[in-house]
TORFI-634595 format. One record per residue: residue in three letters; x, y, z of N, C-alpha, C, O in turn. Coordinates in steps of 0.1 Angstrom, whole numbers, padded with zeros to 4 digits, always signed. Example, Ala and Ser with C-alpha at 12.3 -4.5 7.8 and 13.67 -1.06 7.14 Angstrom:
2
ALA+0132-0057+0078+0123-0045+0078+0132-0033+0078+0142-0033+0085
SER+0128-0022+0071+0137-0011+0071+0129+0000+0079+0134+0011+0080
***
This chain:
133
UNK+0140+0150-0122+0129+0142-0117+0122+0149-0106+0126+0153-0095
UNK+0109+0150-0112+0101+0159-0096+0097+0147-0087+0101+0135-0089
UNK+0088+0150-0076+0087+0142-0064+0074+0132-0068+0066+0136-0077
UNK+0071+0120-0061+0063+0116-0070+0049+0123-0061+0049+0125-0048
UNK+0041+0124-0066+0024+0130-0063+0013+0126-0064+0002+0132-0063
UNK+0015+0112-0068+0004+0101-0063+0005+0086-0059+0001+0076-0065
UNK+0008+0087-0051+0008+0075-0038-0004+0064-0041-0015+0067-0043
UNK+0002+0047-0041-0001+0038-0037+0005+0030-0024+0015+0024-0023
UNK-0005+0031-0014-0001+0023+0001-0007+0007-0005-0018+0005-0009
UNK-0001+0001-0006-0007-0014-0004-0006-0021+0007+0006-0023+0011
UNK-0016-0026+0014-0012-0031+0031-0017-0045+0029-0019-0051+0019
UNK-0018-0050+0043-0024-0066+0047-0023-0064+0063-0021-0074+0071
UNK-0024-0051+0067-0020-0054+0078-0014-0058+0090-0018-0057+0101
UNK+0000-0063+0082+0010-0071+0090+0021-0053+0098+0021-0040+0097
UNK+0027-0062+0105+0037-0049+0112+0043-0042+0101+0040-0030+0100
UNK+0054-0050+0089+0060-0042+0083+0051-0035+0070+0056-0026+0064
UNK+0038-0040+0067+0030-0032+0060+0025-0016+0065+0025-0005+0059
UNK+0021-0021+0084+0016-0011+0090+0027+0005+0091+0024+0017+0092
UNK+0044-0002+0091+0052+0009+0090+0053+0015+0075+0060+0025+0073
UNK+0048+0010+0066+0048+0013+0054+0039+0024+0054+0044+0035+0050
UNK+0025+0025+0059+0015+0035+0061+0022+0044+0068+0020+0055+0065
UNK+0032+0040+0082+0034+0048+0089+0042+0060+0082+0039+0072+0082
UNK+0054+0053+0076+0065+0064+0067+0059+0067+0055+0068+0071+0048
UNK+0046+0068+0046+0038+0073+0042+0035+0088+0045+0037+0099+0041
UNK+0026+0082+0058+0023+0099+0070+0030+0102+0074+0026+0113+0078
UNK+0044+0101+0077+0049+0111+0083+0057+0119+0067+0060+0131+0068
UNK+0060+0113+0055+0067+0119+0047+0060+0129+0040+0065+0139+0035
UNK+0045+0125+0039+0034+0134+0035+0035+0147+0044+0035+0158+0039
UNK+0036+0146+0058+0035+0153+0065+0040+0164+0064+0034+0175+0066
UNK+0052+0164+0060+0067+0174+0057+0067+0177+0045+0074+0187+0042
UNK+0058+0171+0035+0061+0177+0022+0049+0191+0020+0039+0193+0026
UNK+0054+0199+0010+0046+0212+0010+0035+0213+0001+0025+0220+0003
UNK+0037+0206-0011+0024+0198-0018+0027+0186-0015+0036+0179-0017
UNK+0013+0185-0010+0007+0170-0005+0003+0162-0020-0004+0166-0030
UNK+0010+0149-0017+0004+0135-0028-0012+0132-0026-0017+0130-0015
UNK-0018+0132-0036-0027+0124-0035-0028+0109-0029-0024+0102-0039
UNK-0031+0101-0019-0027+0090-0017-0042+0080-0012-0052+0083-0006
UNK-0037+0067-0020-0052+0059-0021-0043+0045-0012-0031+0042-0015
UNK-0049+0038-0006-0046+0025+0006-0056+0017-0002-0067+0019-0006
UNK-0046+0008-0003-0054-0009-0009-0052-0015-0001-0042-0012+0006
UNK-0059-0024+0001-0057-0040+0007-0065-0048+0000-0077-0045+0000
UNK-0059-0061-0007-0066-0071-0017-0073-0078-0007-0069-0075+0004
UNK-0081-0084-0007-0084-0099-0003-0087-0108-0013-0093-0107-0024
UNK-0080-0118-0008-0077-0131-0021-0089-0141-0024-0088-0149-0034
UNK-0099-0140-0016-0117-0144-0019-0121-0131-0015-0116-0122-0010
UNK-0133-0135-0021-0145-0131-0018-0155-0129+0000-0163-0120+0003
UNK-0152-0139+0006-0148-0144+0018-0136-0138+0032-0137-0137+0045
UNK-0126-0134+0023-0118-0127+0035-0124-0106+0033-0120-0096+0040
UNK-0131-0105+0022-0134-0090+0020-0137-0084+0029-0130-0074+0031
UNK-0149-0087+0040-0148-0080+0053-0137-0080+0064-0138-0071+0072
UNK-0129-0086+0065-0117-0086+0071-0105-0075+0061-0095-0070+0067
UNK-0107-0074+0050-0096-0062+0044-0104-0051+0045-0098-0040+0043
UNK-0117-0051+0048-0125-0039+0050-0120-0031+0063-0118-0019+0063
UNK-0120-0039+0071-0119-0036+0084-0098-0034+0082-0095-0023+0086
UNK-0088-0040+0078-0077-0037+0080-0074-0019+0072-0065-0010+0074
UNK-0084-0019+0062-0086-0008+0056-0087+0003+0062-0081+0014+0059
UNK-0097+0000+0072-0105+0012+0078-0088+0014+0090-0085+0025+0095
UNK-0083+0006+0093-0072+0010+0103-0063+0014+0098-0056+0021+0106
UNK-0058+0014+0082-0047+0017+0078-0053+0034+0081-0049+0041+0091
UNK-0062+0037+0071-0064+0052+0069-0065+0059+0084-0061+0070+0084
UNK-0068+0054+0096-0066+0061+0106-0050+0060+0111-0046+0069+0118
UNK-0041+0050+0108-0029+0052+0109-0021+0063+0106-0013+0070+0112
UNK-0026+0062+0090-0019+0070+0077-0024+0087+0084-0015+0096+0085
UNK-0037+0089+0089-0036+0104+0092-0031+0109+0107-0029+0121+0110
UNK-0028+0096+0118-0022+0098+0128-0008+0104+0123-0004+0115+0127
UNK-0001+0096+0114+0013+0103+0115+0012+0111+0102+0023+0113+0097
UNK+0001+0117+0095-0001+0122+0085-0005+0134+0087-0002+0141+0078
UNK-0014+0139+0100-0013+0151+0103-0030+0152+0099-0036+0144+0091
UNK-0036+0164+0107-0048+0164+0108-0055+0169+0091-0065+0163+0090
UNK-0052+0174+0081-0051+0175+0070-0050+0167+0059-0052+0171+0048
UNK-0045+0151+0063-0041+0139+0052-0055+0133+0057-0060+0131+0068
UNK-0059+0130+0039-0072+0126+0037-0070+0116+0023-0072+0119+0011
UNK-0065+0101+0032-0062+0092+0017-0075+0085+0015-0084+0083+0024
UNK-0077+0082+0001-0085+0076-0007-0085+0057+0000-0074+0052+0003
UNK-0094+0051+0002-0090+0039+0005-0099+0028-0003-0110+0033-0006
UNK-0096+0015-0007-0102+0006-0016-0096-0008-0012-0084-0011-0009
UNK-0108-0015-0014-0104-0030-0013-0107-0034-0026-0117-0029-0031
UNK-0100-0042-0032-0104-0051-0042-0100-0066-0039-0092-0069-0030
UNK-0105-0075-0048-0103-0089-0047-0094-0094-0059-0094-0088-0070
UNK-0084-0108-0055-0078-0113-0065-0061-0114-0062-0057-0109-0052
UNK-0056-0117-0066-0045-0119-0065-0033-0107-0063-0027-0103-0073
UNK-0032-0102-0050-0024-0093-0045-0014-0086-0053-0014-0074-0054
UNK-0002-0095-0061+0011-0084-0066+0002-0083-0077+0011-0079-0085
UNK-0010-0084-0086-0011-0083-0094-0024-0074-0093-0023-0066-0102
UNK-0030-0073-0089-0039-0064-0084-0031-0050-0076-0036-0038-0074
UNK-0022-0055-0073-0017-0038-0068-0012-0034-0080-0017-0023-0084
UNK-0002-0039-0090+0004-0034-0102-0004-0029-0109-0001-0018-0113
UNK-0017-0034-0113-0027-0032-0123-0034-0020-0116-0037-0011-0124
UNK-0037-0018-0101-0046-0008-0095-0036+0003-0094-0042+0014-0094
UNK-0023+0005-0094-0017+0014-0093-0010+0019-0112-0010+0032-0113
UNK-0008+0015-0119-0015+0014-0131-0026+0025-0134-0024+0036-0139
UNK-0039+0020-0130-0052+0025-0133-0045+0035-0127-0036+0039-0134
UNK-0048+0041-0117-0052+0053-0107-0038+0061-0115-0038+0073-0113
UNK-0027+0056-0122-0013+0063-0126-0007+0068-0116-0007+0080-0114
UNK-0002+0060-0106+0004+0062-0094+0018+0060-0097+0021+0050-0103
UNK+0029+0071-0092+0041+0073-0095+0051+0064-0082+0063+0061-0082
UNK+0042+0061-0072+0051+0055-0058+0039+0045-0057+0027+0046-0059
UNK+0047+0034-0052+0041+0023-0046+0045+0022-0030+0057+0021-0030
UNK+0041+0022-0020+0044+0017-0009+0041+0002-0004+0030-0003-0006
UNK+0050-0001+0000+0043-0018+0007+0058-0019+0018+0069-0014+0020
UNK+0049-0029+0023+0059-0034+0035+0068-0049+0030+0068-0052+0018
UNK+0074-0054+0036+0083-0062+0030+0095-0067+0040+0107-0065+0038
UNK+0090-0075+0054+0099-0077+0060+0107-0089+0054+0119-0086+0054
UNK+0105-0100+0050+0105-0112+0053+0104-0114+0036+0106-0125+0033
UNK+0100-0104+0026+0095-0101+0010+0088-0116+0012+0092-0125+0005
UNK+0075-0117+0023+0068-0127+0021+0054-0119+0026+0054-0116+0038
UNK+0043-0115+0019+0033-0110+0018+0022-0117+0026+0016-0110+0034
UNK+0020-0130+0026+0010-0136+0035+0014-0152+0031+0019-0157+0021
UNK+0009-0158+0046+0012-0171+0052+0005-0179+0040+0010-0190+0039
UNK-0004-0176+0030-0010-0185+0024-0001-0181+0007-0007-0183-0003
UNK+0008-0177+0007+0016-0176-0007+0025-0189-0005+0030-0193+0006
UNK+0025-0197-0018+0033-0207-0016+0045-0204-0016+0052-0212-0010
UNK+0055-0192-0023+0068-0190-0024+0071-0179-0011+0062-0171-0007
UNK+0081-0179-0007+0084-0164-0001+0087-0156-0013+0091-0161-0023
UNK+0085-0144-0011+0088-0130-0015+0080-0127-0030+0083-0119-0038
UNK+0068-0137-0032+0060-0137-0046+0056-0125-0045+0062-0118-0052
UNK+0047-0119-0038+0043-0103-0042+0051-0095-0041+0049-0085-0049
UNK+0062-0095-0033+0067-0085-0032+0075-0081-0044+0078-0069-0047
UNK+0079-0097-0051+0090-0097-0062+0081-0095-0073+0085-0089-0083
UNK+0068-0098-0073+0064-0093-0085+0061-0077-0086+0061-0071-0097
UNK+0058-0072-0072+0054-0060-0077+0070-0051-0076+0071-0039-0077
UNK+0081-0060-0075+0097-0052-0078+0095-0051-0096+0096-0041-0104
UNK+0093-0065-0098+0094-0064-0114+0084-0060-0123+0087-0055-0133
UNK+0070-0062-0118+0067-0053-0126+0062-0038-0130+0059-0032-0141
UNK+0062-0034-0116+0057-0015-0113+0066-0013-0117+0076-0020-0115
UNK+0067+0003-0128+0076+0009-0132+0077+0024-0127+0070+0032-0133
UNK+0082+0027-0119+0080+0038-0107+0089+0037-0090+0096+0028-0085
UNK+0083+0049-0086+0095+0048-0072+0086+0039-0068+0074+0040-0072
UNK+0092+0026-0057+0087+0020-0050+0095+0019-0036+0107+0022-0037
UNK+0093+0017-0027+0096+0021-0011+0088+0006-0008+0077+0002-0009
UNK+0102-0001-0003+0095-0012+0005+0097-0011+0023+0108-0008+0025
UNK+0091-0012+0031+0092-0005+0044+0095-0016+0049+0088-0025+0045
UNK+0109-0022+0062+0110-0034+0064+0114-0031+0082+0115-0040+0090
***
């Protein structure tokens, strides 16, 4: 099994999301070919989009603080329903690693179950996935 070489960060900005980006940059940092890597953040209207714009724009300055002056990730917002929009977006792009955070495997205060994104994107990404807690 080789290493995987294209990176999905999925964030929301919370702390254990934000260390998810963090151990991203720093693992990129050390490796000698660098992953390709793209940062999502959903917003679930149309309405919260500038607010994932802006959590966007901080992930990617996170990801190249511990990523090193050389890490240059891809970043995107899209809208819709979070574990399924990251599965489907990571999917598309044929990303071999998923990153996400996962303290509490409860994604945001407005999910009616605990741990629905996180459990869906256990079951249905088929690939290394790294949950950062």
């Amino acid at each position: 099994m080789k290493l995987p070489s294209n990176w999905l960060i999925a964030t929301n900005g919370t702390q254990f999301a934000g260390e998810a980006v963090q151990h991203a940059g720093m693992l990129s940092a050390v490796l000698k070919d660098k992953p390709d890597v793209t940062i999502l953040v959903v917003a679930e209207t149309e309405e919260r989009k500038e607010n994932a714009l802006a959590i966007v724009e901080m992930a990617k300055l996170l990801y190249k603080e511990f990523g090193g002056p050389l890490s240059n990730p891809k970043a995107m917002v899209k809208v819709g329903k979070p574990g399924e929009v990251i599965v489907e977006t990571a999917n598309e792009l044929e990303c071999d690693q998923v990153l996400i955070g996962g303290g509490d495997f409860k994604w945001d205060v407005c999910e009616a179950e605990e741990g629905a994104i996180s459990n869906y994107i256990i079951a249905n990404f088929h690939g290394v996935l790294t949950v950062a807690r």
